[in-house]
N, C-alpha and C positions, 0 to 999 in steps of 0.2 A: 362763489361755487361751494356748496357745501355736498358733500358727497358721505357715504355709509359705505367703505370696504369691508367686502365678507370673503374669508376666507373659504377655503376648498372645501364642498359641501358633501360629495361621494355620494346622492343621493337620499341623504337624510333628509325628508321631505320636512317630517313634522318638526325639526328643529329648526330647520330656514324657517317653518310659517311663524314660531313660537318666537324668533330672532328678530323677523320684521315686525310684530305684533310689537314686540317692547324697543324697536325702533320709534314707533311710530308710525310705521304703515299701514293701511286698510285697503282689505278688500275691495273694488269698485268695480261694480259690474265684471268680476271676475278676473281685475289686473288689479296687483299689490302697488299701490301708489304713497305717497306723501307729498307733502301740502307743500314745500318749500327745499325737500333734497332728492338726489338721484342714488341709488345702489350700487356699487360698482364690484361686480365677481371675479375673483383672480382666477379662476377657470377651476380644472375636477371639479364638476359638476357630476359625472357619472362614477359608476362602477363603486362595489363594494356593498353599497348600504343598500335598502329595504325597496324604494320607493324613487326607478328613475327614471320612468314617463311623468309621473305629477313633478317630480324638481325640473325637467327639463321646459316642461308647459309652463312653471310658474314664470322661469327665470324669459325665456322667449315672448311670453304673451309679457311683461316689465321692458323687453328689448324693445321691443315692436314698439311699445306704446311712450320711449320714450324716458320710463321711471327707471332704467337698468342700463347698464352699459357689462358689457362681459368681457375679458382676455381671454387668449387660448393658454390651455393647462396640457402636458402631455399626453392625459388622459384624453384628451380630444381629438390630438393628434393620432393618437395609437388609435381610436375608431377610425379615422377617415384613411389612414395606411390600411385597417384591417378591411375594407370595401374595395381599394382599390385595386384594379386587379395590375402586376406588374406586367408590364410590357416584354421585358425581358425575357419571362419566365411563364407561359400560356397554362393556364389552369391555375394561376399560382398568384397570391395579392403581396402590395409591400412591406406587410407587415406580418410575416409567415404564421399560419394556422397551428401549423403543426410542433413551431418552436416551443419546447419546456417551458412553462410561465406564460406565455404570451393567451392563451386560452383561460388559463384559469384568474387573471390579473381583470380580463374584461366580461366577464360569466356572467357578472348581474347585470350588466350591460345586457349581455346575449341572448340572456334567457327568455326578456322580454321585447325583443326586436328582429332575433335574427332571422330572415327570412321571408321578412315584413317588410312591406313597401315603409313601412317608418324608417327602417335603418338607414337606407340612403335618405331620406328626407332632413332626420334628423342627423345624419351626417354631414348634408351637404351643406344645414345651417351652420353647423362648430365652423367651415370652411370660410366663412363672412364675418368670424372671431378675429380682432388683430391681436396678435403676439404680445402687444404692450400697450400702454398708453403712456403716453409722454403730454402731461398736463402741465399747463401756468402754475409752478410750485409743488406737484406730486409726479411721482413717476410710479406706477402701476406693473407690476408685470408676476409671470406667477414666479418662475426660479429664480433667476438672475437676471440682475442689472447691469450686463457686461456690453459696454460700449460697441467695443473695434466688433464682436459679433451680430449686433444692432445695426451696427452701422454697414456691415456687409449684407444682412437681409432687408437694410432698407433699400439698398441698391438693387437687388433681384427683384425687389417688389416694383420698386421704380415713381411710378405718383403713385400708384395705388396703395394700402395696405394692409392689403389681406395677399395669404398666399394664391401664390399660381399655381397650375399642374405640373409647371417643369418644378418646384421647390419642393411640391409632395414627391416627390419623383424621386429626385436630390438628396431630401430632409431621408430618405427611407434607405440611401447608401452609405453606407457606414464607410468613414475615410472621406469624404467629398466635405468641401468646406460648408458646406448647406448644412448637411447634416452636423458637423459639427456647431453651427453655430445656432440651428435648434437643439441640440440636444443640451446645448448650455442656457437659453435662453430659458427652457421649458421642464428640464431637469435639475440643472446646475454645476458649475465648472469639478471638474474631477480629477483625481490626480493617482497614481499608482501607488501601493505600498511598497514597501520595500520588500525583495525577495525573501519568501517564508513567513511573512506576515498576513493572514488572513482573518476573519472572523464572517458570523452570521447576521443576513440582515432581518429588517420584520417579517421576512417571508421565508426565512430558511435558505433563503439564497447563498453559496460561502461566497463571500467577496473578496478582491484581492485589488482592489481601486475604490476610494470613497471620494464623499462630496467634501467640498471646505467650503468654511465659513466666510465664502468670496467678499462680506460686510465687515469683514475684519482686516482692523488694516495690522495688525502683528499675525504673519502665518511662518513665520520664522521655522518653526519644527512641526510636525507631524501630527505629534499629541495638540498642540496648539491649533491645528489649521484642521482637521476632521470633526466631520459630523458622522458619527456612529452610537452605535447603544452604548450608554452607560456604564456596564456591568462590563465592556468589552474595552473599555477605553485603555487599561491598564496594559491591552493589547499592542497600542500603537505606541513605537519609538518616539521618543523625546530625540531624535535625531532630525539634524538639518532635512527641511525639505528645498527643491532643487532650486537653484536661486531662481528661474526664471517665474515661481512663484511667489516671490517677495511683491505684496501688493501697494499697490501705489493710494496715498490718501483719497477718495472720491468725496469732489468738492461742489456734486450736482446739488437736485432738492432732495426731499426724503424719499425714501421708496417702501412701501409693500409689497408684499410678495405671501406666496403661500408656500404649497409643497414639501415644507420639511419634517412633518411630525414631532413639533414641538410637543412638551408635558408640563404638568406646573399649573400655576396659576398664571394668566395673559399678562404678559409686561413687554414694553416697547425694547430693543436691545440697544438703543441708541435716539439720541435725536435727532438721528439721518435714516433708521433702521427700523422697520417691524413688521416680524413673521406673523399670518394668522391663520395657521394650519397647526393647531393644535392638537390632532388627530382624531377626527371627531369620530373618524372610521371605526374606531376601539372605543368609543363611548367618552370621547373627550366633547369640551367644549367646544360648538360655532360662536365666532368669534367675530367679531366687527370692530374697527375703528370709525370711528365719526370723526372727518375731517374738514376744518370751519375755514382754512386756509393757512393757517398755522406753519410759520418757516421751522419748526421745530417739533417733535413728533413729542406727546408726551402718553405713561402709561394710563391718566385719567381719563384719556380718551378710548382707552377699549372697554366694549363689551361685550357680555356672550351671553349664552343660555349653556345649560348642560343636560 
């Protein structure tokens, strides 16, 4: 099995083509193909960038035919909560219109669909996305690789897996295990600060809960176990974090993942481990790993464009 993982694309049409181009895929009768590997997208596919009916056509006429395999990415999830209408609440969908951020996060998405028989079309395709792939020797997924939460949406799924409507339903309650176990899967496991500790995220959002480096197996203190900006890190305590997040070695295959807006130049974080959301939304690098079966990730295997 040789496979091409491409990180979180937000719509950047011309950089996916210019990424597959120095793959080694060609255009064929209008599906990006190669001769001997498959594509595989850790999902955000929409929102943010220039161009997200042609990324979406590209990536689906690759599914259809075959040459692509795709995960769901938040982003995906936040379309099909924003279509659906809640039950609960009449006039009103599960992922509220009206909430601060929630509007302006999905706009380039909106701008060119809403209203449109496409939206539901192309929403109810992201719904036929699974969560993860769990391959002979790779494991795929776009935020996190957290087992006991996997293993609870494998059960809701049942043999199938892709979600049901009772999991959009669920996935959209904030406090229900569903939702937490997609919002770990598809965001990443999160933890509180300590009282009085805040800072800003890319979007001006103030925070006061970040993500951690759930691939790491030292999260001992705070400073140590968050992912935040740079320039704020000076922010977070070098004080213990709560022992129930002391993590345990993970002795799976290797995993990819996207999601986190890495910077820098592309390098593997581990030979268990590699992020390829390099943030391409801000003018960063799309990013690929080429993987030949390799029990061990290394960084000679990525590549990008910029």
């Amino acid at each position: 099995m040789k496979l091409d993982v491409i990180g979180d694309v937000h719509g950047q049409y011309d950089k996916l083509v210019e990424l597959l181009q120095h793959l080694g895929y060609r255009d064929t009768q209008g599906v990006w193909r190669h001769s001997d590997r498959t594509a595989v997208f850790v999902g955000d596919l929409i929102d943010r960038g220039p161009k997200q009916l042609a990324t979406i056509e590209l990536v689906r006429g690759m599914a259809d035919l075959g040459s692509a395999r795709c995960v769901m990415g938040n982003h995906e999830f936040n379309a099909i909560a924003w279509v659906t209408p809640d039950p609960e609440h009449p006039g009103k969908f599960l992922r509220d219109h009206c909430k601060p951020g929630n509007r302006e996060q999905h706009q380039a998405f909106l701008d060119v669909v809403e209203g449109t028989h496409r939206q539901r079309e192309i929403t109810d395709w992201f719904r036929t996305m699974p969560l993860w792939l769990d391959l002979p020797g790779l494991r795929i997924v776009h935020a996190c690789w957290d087992q006991p939460s996997i293993d609870l949406l494998q059960e809701a799924m049942g043999s199938g897996s892709k979600l049901t409507d009772e999991m959009v339903l669920l996935g959209s309650r904030k406090g229900h295990a569903i939702y937490e176990a997609i919002e770990i899967v598809c965001k990443g496991r999160e933890v509180d600060l300590p009282a009085g500790v805040s800072f800003q995220d890319k979007e001006g959002k103030v925070r006061h809960e970040v993500r951690v480096r759930w691939w790491q197996e030292d999260l001992s203190t705070y400073r140590k176990a968050v992912i935040g900006p740079p320039d704020d890190m000076e922010k977070i305590p070098d004080a213990p974090m709560p022992a129930e997040w002391v993590a345990h070695p993970y002795s799976g295959p290797p995993v990819l993942f996207g999601h986190y807006w890495f910077t820098g130049t592309p390098q593997v974080i581990s030979p268990r481990f590699a992020c390829l959301d390099y943030s391409v939304a801000r003018d960063g690098p799309l990013v690929a790993y080429r993987w030949d079966g390799e029990a061990e990730l290394s960084s000679e295997k990525l590549t990008w464009v910029s």
